[in-house]
C-alpha positions as CSV (number, residue, x, y, z in Angstrom):
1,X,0.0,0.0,0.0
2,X,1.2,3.6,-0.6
3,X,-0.6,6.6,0.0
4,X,1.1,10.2,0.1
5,X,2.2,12.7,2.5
6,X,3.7,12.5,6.0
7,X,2.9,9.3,7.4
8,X,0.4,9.4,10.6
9,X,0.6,6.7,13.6
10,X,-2.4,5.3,11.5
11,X,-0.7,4.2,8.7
12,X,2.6,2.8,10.5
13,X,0.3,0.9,12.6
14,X,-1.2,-0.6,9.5
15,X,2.1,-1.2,7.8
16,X,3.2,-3.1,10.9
17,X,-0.1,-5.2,10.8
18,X,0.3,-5.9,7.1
19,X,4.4,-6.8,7.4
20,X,3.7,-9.0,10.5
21,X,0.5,-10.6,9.1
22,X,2.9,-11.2,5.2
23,X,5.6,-12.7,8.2
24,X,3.1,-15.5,9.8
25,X,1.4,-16.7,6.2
26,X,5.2,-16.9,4.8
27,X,6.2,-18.9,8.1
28,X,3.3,-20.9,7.7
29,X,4.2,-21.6,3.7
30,X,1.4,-19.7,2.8
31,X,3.1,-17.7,-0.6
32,X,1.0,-15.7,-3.4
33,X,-1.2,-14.9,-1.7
34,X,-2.2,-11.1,-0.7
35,X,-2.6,-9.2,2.6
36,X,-5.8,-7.7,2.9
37,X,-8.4,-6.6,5.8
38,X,-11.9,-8.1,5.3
39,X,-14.8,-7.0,7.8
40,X,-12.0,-5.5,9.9
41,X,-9.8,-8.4,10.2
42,X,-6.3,-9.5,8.9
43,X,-6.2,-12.1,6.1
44,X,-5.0,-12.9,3.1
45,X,-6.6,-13.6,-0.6
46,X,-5.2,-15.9,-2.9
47,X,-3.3,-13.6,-5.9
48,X,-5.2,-15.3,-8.4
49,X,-8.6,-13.5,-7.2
50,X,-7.3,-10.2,-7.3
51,X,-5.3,-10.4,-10.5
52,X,-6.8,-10.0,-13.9
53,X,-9.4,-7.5,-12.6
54,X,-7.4,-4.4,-14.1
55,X,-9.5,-3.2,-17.4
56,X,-7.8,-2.1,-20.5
57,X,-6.9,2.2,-20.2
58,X,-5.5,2.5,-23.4
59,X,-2.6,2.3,-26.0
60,X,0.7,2.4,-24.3
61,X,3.3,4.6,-26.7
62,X,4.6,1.5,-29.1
63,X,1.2,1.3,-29.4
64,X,0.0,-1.8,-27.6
65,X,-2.2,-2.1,-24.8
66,X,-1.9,-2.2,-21.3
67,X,-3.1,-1.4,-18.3
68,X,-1.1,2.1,-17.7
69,X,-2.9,5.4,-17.5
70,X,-0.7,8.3,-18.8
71,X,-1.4,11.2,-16.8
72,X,-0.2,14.5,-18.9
73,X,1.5,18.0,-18.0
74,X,-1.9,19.4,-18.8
75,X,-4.3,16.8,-16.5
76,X,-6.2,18.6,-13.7
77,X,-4.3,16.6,-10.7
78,X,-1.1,17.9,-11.9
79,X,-2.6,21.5,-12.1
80,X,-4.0,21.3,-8.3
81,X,-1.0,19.8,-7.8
82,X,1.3,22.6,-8.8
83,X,-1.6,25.5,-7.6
84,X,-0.5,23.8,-3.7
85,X,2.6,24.1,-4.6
86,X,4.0,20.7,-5.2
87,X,7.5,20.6,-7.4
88,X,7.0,17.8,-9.6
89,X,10.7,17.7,-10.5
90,X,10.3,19.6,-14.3
């Protein structure tokens, strides 16, 4: 998981509970297999349920397909971004 900004106690709490939960299922041979909360609760999901759920965004720049979304100079998150002041490096 990644979200942005300065990380509260929140989300190092939940990092811990998703690293120790990965820990136990790969002690216990459990592998491919994804760490997830259900209903409030640590477990895991098999990789195969959650992969092949992406849909096709578009043409990719050799022009095949895939399942990246190009986000331009121009899009609107990269003008809020900028209009709070954040340096995107350009």
């Amino acid at each position: 998981m990644q979200r942005g900004g300065t990380p509260t106690a929140y989300d190092r709490v939940l990092s811990t509970k998703y690293g120790s939960k990965a820990m136990e299922l790969a002690i216990q041979g459990k592998f491919n297999v994804l760490t997830v909360i259900k209903k409030g609760k640590l477990d895991s999901v098999p990789l195969e349920d959650v992969i092949g759920n992406n849909k096709e965004i578009g043409a990719i720049q050799d022009g095949t397909l895939g399942n990246v979304k190009v986000v331009t100079m121009e899009d609107d998150l990269v003008i809020t971004a900028r209009n709070i002041g954040i340096n995107l490096g350009d």
